[in-house]
N, C-alpha and C positions, 0 to 999 in steps of 0.2 A: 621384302624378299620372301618368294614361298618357302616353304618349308622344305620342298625337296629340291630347292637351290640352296638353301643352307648347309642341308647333306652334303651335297658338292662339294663347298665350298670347304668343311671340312675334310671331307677325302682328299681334295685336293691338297692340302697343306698336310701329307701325311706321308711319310718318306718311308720307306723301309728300310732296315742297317741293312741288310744280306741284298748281295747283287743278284742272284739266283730269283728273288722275291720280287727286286725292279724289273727284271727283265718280263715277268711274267704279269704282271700290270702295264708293262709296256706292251707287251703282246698284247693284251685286252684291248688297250686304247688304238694301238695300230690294227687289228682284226677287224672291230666293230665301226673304228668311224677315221681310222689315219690312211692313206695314201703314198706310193712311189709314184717316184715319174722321171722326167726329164725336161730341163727346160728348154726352149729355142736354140740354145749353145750346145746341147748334150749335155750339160752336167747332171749329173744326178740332184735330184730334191726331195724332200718328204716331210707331207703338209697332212691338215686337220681337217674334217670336215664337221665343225660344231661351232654355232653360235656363241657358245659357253668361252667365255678365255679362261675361266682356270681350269677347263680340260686342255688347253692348248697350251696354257704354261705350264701344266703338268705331262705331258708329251713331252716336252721339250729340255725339260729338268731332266726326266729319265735319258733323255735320249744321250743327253749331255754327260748322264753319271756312271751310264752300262756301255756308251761307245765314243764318249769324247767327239760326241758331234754337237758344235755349236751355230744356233741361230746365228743367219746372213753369212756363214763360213763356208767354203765348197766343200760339198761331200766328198771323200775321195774314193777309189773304187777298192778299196781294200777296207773303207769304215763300211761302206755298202755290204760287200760279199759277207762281211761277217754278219752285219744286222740279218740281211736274206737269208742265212745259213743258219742261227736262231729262229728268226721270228717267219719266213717261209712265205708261201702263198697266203697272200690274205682273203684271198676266195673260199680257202676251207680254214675248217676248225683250228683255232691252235692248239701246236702239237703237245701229245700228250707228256712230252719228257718234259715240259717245263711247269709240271701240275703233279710230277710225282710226290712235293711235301705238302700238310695242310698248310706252312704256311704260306706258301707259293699258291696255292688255290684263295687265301683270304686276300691275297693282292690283286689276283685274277677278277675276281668277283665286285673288286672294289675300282677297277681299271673298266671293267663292266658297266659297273654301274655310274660311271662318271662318263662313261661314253653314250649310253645309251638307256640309261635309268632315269625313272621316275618315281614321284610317289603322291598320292592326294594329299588334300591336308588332316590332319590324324583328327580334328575338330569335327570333320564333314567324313569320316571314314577310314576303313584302314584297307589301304590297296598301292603296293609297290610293283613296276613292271619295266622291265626291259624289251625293247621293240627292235627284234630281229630281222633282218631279210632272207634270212636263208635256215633253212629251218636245222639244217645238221650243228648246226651254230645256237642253234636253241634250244636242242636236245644236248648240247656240251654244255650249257648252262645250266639247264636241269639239273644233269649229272653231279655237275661240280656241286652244285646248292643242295643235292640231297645226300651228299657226302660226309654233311652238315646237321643231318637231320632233320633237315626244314623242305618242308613241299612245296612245290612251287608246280604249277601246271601251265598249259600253255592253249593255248588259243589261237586260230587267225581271225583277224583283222584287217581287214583289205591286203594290201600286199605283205605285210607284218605276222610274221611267228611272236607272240606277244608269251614271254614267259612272265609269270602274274603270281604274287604271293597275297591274297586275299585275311588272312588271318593275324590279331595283332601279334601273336606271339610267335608267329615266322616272320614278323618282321621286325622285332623286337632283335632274336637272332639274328638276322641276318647283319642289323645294323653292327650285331655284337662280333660277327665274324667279321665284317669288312673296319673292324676300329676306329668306326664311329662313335666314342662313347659321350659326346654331348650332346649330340642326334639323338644319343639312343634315351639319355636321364630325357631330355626334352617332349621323347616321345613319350617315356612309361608316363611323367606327371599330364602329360594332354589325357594318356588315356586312363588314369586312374580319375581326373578331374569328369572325364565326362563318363565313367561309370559309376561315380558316383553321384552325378548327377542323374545319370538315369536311373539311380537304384531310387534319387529320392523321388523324384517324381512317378515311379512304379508305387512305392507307396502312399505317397499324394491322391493319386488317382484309385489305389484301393481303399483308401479312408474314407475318399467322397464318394466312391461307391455306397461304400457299408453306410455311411450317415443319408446316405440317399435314399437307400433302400427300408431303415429305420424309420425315417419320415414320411417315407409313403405308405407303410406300415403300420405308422401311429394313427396318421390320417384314417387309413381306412378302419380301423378298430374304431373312431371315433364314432365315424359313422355311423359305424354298424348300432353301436350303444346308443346313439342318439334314434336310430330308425325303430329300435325296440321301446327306448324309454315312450315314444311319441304315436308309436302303433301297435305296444305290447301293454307296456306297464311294467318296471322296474319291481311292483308289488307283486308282479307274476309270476319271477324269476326265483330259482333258488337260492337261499341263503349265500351260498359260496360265490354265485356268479352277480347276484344283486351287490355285494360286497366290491368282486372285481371291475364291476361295469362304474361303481361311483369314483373307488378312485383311481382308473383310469381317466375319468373327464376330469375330475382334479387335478390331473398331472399330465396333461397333454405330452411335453417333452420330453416325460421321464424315460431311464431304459427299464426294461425288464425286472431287472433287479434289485432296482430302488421299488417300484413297482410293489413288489414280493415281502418287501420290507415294511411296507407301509397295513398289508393285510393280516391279521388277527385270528390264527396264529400267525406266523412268517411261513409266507411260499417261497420258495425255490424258483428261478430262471424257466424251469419246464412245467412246474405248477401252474403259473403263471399265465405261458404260453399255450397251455391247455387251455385254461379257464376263457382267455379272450379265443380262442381258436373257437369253444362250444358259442360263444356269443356269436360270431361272424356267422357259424352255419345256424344259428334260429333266425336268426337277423334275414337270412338268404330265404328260409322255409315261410317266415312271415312275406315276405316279396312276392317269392311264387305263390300265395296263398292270396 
């Protein structure tokens, strides 16, 4: 199962006590992807349009707990008027009287996001999004979500107003407003597992830098030492640098500072770095010479 089917699947299983709260998740779900109609007999009906069954058996739990309307039972035209008289045109926005508390907005958001949410896998990236057809419908989603404090921007995508939270810690939030809180632990430990993985491997790749750069560095000092001993004379050199040039070849892979330790008196790291620095540039003047 993905990861933003698991999301579901806990929103799904998530009731709200307050009817004022179902109703407004129920709006989400009938807004973004529920239906009226009529059947061949005239009776009223009202159906799902989602591959997902626990958004349809969460439809229908609500529908069940805010109007006493049960699956395979006839609608009647009085559970009708009141559902239409709530929940309204589904062509436009739902209305704002049923969004005046936050909690009624975190049911909203959550009726949302089981209707028409998605999310990648937090392994492979962090990107939640909701895929609207009408864009006043995606700017009421905005709205609601930055109520929240969390940004969320929008995009079109072929025929799709695509409202998209790109950031882990809006979506972190978001999970925490819509009371997903297993989603949400599940998500923080993916994403503190894989920044901590990238943090090691950022420094993995700086170490082998540094020792890379060490080694091509040691190499080219050698060089240089050996191009003087073999076209200068090491007898030619002054004391200090005659000093430095021998035990460098002694100590191939030493650093710096073992180096320094090793010369009579004790150099220093930048001592050091002088002394084979003056060797490289005669090493270079004996070449052009």
């Amino acid at each position: 199962m993905s990861f933003s089917r698991e999301v579901k699947e806990e929103m799904a299983g998530h009731i709200s006590p307050g009817r004022h709260c179902q109703i407004a998740e129920l709006a989400a779900i009938m807004n973004f992807c529920g239906q009226y109609g009529r059947d061949k007999d005239g009776n009223y009906t009202i159906g799902f349009q989602t591959e997902n069954e626990a958004v349809v058996t969460k439809g229908f739990t609500l529908l069940k707990k805010t109007y006493n309307i049960n699956v395979g039972d006839p609608i009647t035209k009085e559970q009708m008027q009141d559902l239409l008289t709530k929940i309204g045109n589904l062509d436009e926005p739902v209305s704002g009287l049923l969004l005046k508390n936050a909690c009624c907005q975190r049911a909203f958001l959550r009726g949302a996001y089981l209707a028409i949410g998605s999310m990648s896998n937090p392994n492979k990236g962090y990107h939640l999004e909701f895929d609207c057809t009408d864009l006043k419908k995606a700017k009421q989603l905005q709205n609601v979500i930055a109520d929240f404090d969390i940004e969320a921007k929008i995009v079109t995508r072929k025929k799709y107003y695509v409202v998209y939270i790109k950031e882990g810690s809006g979506i972190v939030d978001l999970l925490n407003v819509c009371e997903a809180h297993v989603a949400l632990m599940n998500f923080e430990n993916l994403r503190i597992l894989k920044e901590m993985r990238n943090s090691v491997n950022r420094r993995v790749n700086c170490e082998t830098a540094n020792i890379t750069k060490t080694v091509n560095a040691a190499a080219r000092q050698i060089a240089d030492i050996e191009y003087i001993r073999d076209h200068y004379g090491f007898e030619n050199l002054p004391e200090n640098l005659r000093e430095m040039a021998q035990v460098r070849l002694e100590n191939p892979d030493a650093p710096l500072k073992e180096l320094g330790e090793q010369l009579s008196p004790v150099v220093g790291k930048s001592g050091v770095n002088h002394r084979l620095r003056k060797l490289s540039e005669l090493a270079d003047r004996i070449r052009n010479e």
